[in-house]
N, C-alpha and C positions, 0 to 999 in steps of 0.2 A: 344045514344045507344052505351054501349061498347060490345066489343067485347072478349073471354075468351076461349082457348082451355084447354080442359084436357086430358092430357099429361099419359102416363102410365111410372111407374118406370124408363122403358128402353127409356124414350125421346118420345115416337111415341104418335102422335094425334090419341086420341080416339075419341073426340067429339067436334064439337064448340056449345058455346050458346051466346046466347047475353043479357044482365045485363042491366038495366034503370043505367041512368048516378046516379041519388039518392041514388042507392045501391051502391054506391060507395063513397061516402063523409065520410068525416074524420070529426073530432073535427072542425075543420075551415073550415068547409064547403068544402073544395076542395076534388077532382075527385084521389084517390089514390088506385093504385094498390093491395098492400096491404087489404086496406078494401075490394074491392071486391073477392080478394082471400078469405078472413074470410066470407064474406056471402056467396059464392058458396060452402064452405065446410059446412055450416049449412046447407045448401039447398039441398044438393046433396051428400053427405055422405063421401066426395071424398078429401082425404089431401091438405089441402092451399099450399100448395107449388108447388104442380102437377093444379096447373090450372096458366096459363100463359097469357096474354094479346096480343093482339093478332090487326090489325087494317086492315080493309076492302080496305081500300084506298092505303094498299099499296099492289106494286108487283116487281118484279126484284130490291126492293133495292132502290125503286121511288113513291113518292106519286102521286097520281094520280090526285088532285085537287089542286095540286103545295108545299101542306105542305110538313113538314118532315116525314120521311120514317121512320117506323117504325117496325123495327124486320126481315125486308128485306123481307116479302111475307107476305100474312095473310094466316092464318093454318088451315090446309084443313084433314081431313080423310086420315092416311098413311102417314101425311108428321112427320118429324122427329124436333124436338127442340134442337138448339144448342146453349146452355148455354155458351159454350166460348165465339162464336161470336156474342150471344143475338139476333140470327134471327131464322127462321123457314124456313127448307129446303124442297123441293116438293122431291118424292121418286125419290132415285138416278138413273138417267135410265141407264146406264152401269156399273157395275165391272169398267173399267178403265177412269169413267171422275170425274173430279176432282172440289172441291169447287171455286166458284170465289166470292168471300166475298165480291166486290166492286157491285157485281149484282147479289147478290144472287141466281144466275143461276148456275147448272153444265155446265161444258164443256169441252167438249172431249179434251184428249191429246194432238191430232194434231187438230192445229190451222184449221176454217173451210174454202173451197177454195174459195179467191176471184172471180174465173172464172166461174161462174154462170151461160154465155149463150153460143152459139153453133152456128156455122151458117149451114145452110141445106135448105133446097129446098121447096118448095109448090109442093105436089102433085094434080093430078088430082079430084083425089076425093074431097079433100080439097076446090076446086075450086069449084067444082062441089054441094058442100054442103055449100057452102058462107061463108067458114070461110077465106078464102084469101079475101084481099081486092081486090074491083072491079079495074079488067086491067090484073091483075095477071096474069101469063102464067105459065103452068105446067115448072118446071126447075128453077123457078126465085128463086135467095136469099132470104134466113128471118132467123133475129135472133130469137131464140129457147130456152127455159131457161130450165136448166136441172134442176131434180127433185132431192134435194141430200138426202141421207141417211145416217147412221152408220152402218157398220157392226163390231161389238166385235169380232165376230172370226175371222176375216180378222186381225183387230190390234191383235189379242192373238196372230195369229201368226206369226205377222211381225209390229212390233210395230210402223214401219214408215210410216204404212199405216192403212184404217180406213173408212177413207171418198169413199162414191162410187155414182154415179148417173144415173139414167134413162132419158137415149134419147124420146123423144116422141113415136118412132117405138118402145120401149122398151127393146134396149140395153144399157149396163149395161157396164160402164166406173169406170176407178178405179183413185183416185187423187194419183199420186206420190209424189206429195211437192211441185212441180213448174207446171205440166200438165196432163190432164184428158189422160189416158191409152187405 
């Protein structure tokens, strides 16, 4: 079963369908893109050249069952076709992150922060509801992993910042470049 998006003028995925591999053979019996561009445009009323192939197994630029990657994502509703770099991108989710071609992932300007966890304390309730492990005493140490986010207006207005994350208590820390604020 292959796989075929159709692509609107400006690039953007309108639709995917899936193709029998038969509808796709050539002269020599082989599996070619082309042919099944030519029977989705008989079938569908829709120019050969706006339907683009497209492969299930892959994502970030990785096949998923160890083959080769193909097109850097399979093409979803909103995603975008980019004929330079011959992949299919997921809609961009900020104004300022930028393409990584090697992983077909966007990513944010500022690199994201390695410092992930936090240290803080078990409170009572905590205890008291058996999410501390048994011993535990209200005040004891536990690493804590922050929850991180984007904020675009934070980087719009200060380009060297961006990244921000929620404490469990639900304060709200800002990454500098080297430490959480």
């Amino acid at each position: 079963m292959a796989h075929f998006a159709k692509i609107s003028e400006n690039n953007i995925v309108l639709q995917v369908l899936t193709l029998d591999n038969e509808d796709m053979l050539n002269d020599q019996n082989q599996e070619t893109e082309s042919v099944g561009q030519q029977y989705l445009e008989t079938h569908n009323n829709w120019p050969s050249h706006l339907w683009i192939q497209t492969s299930y197994n892959t994502s970030g630029n990785i096949h998923n069952n160890g083959g080769t990657a193909f097109r850097g994502n399979y093409a979803g509703i909103g995603y975008t076709w980019d004929s330079t770099n011959n992949m299919f991108w997921h809609p961009k989710p900020f104004n300022s992150w930028i393409k990584n071609i090697s992983t077909a992932f966007w990513e944010a300007s500022i690199t994201i922060p390695n410092i992930t966890t936090y240290t803080d304390t078990w409170t009572q309730e905590e205890i008291d509801d058996l999410h501390a492990p048994s011993g535990t005493n209200a005040g004891d140490e536990t690493q804590r992993i922050y929850k991180l986010f984007w904020d675009e207006d934070l980087y719009q207005s200060d380009n060297t910042r961006g990244w921000k994350a929620r404490k469990q208590d639900d304060t709200i820390v800002v990454w500098n470049g080297s430490v959480w604020e």
